[in-house]
N, C-alpha and C positions, 0 to 999 in steps of 0.2 A: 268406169273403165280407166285405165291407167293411160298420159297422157303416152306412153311408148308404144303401148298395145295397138293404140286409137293410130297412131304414127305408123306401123305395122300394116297396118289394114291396109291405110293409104296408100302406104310405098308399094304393097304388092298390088295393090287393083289399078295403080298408075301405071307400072312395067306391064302387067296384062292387058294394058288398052291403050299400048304403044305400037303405032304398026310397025314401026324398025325394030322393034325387040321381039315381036310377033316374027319378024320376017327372020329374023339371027334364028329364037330361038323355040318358036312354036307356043306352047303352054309351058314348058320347061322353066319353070320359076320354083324353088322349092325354098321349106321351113326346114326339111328335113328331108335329103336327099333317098329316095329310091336305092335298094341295092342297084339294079340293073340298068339306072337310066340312062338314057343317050345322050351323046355329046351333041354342041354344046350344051350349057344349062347356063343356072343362074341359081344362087343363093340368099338370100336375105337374112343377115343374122349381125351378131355382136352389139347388143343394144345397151348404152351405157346413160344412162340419164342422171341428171344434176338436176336439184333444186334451185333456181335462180332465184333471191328476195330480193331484186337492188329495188332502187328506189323506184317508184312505180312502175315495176314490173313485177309480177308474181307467177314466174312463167318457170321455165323448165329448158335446160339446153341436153339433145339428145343425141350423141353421137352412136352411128351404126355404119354397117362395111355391106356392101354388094358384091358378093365375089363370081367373077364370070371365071366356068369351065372350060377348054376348050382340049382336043387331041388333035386341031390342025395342026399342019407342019407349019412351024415357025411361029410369029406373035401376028401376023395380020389381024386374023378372026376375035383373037384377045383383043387386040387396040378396037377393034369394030366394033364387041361387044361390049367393052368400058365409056367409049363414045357412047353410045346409043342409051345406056344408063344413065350418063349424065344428062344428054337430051332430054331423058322422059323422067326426070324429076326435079320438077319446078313448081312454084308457087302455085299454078292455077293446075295441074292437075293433084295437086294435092289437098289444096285449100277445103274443095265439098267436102270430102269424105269427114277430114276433120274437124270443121264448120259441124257437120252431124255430130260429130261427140261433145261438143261445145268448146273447141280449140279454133286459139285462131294460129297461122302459120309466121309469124315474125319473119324468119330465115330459114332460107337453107343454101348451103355453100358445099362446094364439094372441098375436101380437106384436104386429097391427095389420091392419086392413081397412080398404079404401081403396075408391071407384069413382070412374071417371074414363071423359072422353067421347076416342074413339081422334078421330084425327088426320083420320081418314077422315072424319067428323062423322057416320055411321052407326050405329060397334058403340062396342058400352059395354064397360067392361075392367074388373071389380071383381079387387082384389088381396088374398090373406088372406095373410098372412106367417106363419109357427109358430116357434118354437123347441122342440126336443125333448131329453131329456137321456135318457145311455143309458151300460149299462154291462154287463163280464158278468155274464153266470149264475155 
């Protein structure tokens, strides 16, 4: 399994067994959005991975974006939702999952949050960015 894939699992079973993201956002965590789904959501997507060789580390830095939905009026429900993602990903709820694929977790940092109003001039778009640093077991 690919150390991004393996990373993937992680991020999404850690947002799914976060009670603040549970409370924002239900199950509503998606790869690949639903035609009809409900506001808010959550996304998990844009996985950019590098090969790291420094000096003893043989690990991999993998940057990807969580983008939270929202159609509330105004950014509150965005800002709640970007918070809460940054909340529930950290070292120790990520560590098992990937601990199982034979990864260990070095880092992970959030890169950048951002909200912005969609085109539509309805939904709000907050964007958390991460950076992750990852290596064998």
């Amino acid at each position: 399994m690919s150390a991004a894939l393996a990373l993937q699992g992680a991020v999404v079973a850690a947002l799914k067994a976060d009670a603040a993201i549970a409370e924002l956002v239900g199950a509503r965590i998606y790869d690949a959005v639903p035609a009809e789904a409900a506001f808010p959501y959550l996304v998990v997507d844009g996985w950019d991975a590098l090969p790291d060789p420094a000096d003893a580390y043989d690990g991999v830095d993998i940057a990807f974006v969580v983008h939270a939905w929202s159609r509330a009026v105004g950014f509150p429900e965005t800002h709640r939702l970007a918070a809460a993602v940054e909340g529930a990903l950290f070292e120790d709820a990520l560590s098992p999952a990937l601990a199982a694929a034979g990864l260990r977790l070095v880092e992970i940092r959030v890169e950048r949050t951002h909200a912005l109003r969609d085109p539509d001039g309805h939904t709000r778009h907050g964007v958390v960015s991460f950076e992750a640093m990852l290596e064998p077991i």
